[in-house]
Each structure stands twice: as C-alpha cells, then as structure tokens.
KELUM-398834 format. One record per atom (N, C-alpha, C, O, CB): residue in one letter; y, z, x. Coordinates in steps of 0.05 Angstrom, whole numbers, plus 5000, padded with zeros to 4 digits. Each point is the difference from the previous one (the first is absolute). Glycine has a CB too. Layout:
BEGIN
AYZX/...
END
This chain:
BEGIN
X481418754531/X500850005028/X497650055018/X499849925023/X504950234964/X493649995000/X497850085020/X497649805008/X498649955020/X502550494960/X499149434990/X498249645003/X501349815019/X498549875016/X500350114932/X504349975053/X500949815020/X499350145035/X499649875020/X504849944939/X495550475037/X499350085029/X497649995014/X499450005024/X503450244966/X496149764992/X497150015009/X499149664998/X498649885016/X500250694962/X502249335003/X498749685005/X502149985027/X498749925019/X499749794922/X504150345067/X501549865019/X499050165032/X501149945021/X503549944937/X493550305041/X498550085015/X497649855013/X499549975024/X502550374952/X496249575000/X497449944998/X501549685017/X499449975024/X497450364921/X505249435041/X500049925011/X501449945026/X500049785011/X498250224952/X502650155044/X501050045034/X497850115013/X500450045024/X504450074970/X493049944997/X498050205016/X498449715000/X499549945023/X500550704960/X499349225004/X498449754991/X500649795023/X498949855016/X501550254930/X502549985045/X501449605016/X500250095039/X500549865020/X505149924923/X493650525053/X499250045029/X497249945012/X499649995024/X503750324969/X494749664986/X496750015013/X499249755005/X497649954997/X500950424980/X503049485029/X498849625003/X499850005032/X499950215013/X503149454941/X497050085055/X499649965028/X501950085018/X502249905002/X495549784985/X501350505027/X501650205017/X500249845025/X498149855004/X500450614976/X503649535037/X500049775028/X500650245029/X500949955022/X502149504944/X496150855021/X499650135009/X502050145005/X499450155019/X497549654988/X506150254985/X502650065000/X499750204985/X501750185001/X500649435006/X496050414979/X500750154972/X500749804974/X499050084979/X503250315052/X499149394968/X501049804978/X498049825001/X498749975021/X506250084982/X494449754967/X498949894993/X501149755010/X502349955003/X496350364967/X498949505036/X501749785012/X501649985013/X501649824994/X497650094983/X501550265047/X502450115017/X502350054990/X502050045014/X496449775015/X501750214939/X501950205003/X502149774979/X501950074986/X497050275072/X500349474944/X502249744982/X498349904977/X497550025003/X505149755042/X498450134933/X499349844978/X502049914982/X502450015003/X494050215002/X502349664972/X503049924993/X499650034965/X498150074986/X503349535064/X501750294942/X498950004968/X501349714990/X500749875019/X499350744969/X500449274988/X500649784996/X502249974990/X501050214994/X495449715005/X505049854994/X503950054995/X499349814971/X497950004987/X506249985075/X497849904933/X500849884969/X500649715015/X500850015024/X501650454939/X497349305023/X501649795005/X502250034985/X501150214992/X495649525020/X503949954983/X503950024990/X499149944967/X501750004982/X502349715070/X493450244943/X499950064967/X499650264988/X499850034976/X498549575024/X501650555014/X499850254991/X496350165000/X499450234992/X505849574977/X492949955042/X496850064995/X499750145033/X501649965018/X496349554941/X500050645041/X499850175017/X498149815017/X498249884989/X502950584984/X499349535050/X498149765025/X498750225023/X501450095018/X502749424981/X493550554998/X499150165025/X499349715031/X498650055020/X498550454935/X503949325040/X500049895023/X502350015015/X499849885021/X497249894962/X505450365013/X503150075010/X499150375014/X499350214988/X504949404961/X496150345071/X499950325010/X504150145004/X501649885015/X492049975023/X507050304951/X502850105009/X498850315011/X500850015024/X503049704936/X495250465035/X499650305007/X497850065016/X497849884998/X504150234963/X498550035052/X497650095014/X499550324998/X501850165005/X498949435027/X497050474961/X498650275001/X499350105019/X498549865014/X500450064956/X502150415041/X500050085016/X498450275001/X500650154982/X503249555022/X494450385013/X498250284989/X501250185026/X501849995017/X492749794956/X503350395021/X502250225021/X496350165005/X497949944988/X509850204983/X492750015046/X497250025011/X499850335001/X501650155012/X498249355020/X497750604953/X499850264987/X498250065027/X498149865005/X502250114935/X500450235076/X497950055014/X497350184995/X500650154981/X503249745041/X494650154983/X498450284992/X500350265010/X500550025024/X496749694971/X502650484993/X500550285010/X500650134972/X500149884978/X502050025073/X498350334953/X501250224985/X503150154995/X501850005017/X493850014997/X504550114963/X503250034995/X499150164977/X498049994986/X505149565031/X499550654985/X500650224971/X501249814979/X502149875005/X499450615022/X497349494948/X502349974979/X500250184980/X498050074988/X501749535018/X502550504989/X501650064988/X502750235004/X500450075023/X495549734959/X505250265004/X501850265011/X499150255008/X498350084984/X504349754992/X497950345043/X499550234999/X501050204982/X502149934989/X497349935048/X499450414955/X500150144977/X502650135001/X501150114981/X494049955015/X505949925030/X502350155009/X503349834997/X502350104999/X493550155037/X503849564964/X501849824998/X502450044988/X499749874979/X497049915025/X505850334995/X502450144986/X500449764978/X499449765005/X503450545040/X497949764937/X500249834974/X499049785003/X501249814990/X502350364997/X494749815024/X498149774983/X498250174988/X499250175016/X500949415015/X499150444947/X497050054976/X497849865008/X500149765000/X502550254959/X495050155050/X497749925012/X498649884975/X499650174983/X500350185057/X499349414954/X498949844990/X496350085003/X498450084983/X506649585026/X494750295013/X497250065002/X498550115026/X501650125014/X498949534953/X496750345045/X500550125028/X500549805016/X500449784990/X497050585005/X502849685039/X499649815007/X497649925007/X498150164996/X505649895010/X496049715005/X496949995007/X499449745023/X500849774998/X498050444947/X500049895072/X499249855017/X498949725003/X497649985000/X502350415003/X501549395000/X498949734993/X498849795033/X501049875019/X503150174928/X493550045043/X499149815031/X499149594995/X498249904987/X498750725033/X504849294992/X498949605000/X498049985034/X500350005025/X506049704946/X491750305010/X498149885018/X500049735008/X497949945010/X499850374973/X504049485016/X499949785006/X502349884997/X501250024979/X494850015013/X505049835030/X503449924998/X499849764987/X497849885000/X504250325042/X499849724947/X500749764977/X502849825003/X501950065015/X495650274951/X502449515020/X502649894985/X501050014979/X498749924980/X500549905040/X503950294978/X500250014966/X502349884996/X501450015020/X496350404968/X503349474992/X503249804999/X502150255003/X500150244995/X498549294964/X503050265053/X502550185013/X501950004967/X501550184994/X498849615074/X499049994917/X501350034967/X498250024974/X497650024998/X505949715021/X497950254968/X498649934981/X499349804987/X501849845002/X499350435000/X496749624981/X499349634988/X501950084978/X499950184984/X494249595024/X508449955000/X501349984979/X499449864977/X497949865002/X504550235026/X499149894946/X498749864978/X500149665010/X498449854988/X503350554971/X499849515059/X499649735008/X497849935014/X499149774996/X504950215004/X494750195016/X498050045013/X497749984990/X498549845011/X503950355007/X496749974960/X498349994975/X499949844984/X497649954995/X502850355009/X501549564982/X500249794986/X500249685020/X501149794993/X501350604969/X496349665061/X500049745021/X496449994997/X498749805000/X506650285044/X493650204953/X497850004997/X498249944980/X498149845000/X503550365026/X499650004950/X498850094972/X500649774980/X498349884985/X502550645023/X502349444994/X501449874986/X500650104965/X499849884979/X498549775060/X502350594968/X500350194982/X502450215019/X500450025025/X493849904947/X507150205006/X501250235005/X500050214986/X501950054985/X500249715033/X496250364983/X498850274987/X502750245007/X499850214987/X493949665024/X507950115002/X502550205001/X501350134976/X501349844987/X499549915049/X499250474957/X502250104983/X503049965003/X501550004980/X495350285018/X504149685031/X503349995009/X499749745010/X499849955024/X502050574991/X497949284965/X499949725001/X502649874989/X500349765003/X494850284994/X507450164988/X501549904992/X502749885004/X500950165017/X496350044969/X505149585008/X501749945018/X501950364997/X501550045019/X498549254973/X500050864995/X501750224999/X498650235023/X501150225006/X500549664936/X495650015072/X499050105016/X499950025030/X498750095019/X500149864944/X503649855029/X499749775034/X503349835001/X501349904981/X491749915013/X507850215043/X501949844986/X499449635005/X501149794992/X502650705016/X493749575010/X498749695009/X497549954981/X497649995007/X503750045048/X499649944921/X497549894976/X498949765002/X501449795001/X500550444968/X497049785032/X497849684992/X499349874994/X500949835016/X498650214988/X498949814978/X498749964984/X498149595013/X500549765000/X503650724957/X494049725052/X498249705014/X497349914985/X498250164994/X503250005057/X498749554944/X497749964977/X499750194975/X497750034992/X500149805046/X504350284949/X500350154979/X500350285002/X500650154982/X497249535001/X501650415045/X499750254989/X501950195021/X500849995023/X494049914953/X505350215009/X502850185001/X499850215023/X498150154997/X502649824951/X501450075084/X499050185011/X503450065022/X501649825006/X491650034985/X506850475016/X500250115026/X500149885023/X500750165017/X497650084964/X501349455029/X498050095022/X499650055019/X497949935011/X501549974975/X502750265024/X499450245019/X500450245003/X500750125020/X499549624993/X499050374957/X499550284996/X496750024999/X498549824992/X506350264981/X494650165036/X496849984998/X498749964975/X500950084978/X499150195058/X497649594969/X498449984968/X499550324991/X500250195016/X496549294994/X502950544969/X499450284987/X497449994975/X498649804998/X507150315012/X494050044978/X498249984975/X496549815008/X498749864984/X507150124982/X493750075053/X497149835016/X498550244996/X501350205002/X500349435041/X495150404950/X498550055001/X497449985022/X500149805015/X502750174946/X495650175042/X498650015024/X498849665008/X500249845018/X498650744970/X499849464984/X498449614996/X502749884998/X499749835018/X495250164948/X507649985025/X501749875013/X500049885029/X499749775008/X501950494960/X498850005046/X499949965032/X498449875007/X500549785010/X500750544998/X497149754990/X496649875016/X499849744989/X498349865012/X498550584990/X504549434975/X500249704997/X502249835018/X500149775007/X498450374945/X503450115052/X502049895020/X499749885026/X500549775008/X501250544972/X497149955033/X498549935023/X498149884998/X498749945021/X502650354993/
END
C-alpha cells in the first residue's frame, strides 16, 4: 500500500510540472486520454475524458495530528511542511485505461473481472479501466511521462 502511494503521489506531483498557462494547471488545466473503437483496440486519436489539475499554491502548513488529540494514537510528530513553488497536480488518479493508451501494458495487480464491475479487455489485455493503475515503479513513471 505504501508503493501505490507514493508512486500515486510522484505521479500527480509530475503530471503537475509541465506547461503552466499560469493558473496553476498544465496546459490550462484540460487534456485528454484515449477511448477504444468498436473492435475492442485502443485508438489515442478518439478523445472522451478530460484531465483536470487543481492548483497547489505555495506556502506553509502543519502536518500531522496533534499529540493531544482524544483517541486518535499519535503516529508521529507533526511537522512543518513549506511549498516553495505553486504547481499542478491531477484532481484523479491515471487510470489503468489511461496507462495502457500510453504503455500498452497493464502492470496493475486489481486488473481482474472479480475486481471490477466494468472489465475490459483491449488488444489483449486485461483491465479496470477506471480504477487507478497500481504496481508502477519510479522508471515506470518517468517512461510514462
């Protein structure tokens, strides 16, 4: 669980640092991903979705709980987190359709029809696809993008 958070971090922090139109969002804020034709092969020339970022400003903020907190169990301290620079980061997550429009692979663990009740299966391979991708590695990502 801690690998899907941190890659599903890395890339929302990522798919925010491209061309900013000064909003805060990449490319103002729209993009898209690619749909299926009626054979079942995946066509990135069909746009249906559009990607939406949401705009991190810079400044400072406490995270975590205070020590005092009535039944919650303090985990760790808190600690002061400062963003020096405002960004864009996806308002969702890259789903496995999303990824497999790109990669053409689906590296997902919860790729299965008992996983999903809208299963798939485009140019062979088996997917979700619109549960987020999972099981990606860092060089994963950075081939993504």
């Amino acid at each position: 669980m801690y690998k899907l958070c941190v890659v599903f971090l890395i890339l929302m922090f990522i798919a925010g640092c491209g061309d900013n139109k000064g909003d805060g969002t990449p490319g103002g804020g729209k993009g898209n991903t690619g749909s299926v034709n009626p054979e079942g092969q995946a066509s990135s020339d069909h746009w249906i979705h559009s990607v939406s970022f949401v705009r991190i400003k810079a400044g400072s903020f406490t995270m975590g709980s205070p020590a005092m907190n009535i039944g919650i169990p303090a985990r760790s301290e808190q600690v002061s987190v400062e963003i020096k620079k405002s960004f864009g980061i996806m308002e969702k997550e890259v789903t496995q359709r999303q990824w497999f429009l790109v990669k053409k692979e689906n590296p997902s663990e919860f790729k299965e029809p008992e996983n999903c009740d809208d299963h798939e299966v485009i140019d062979g391979v088996g997917m979700c696809p619109n549960h987020p991708v999972d099981s990606v590695s860092w060089d994963d990502v950075q081939e993504y993008i």
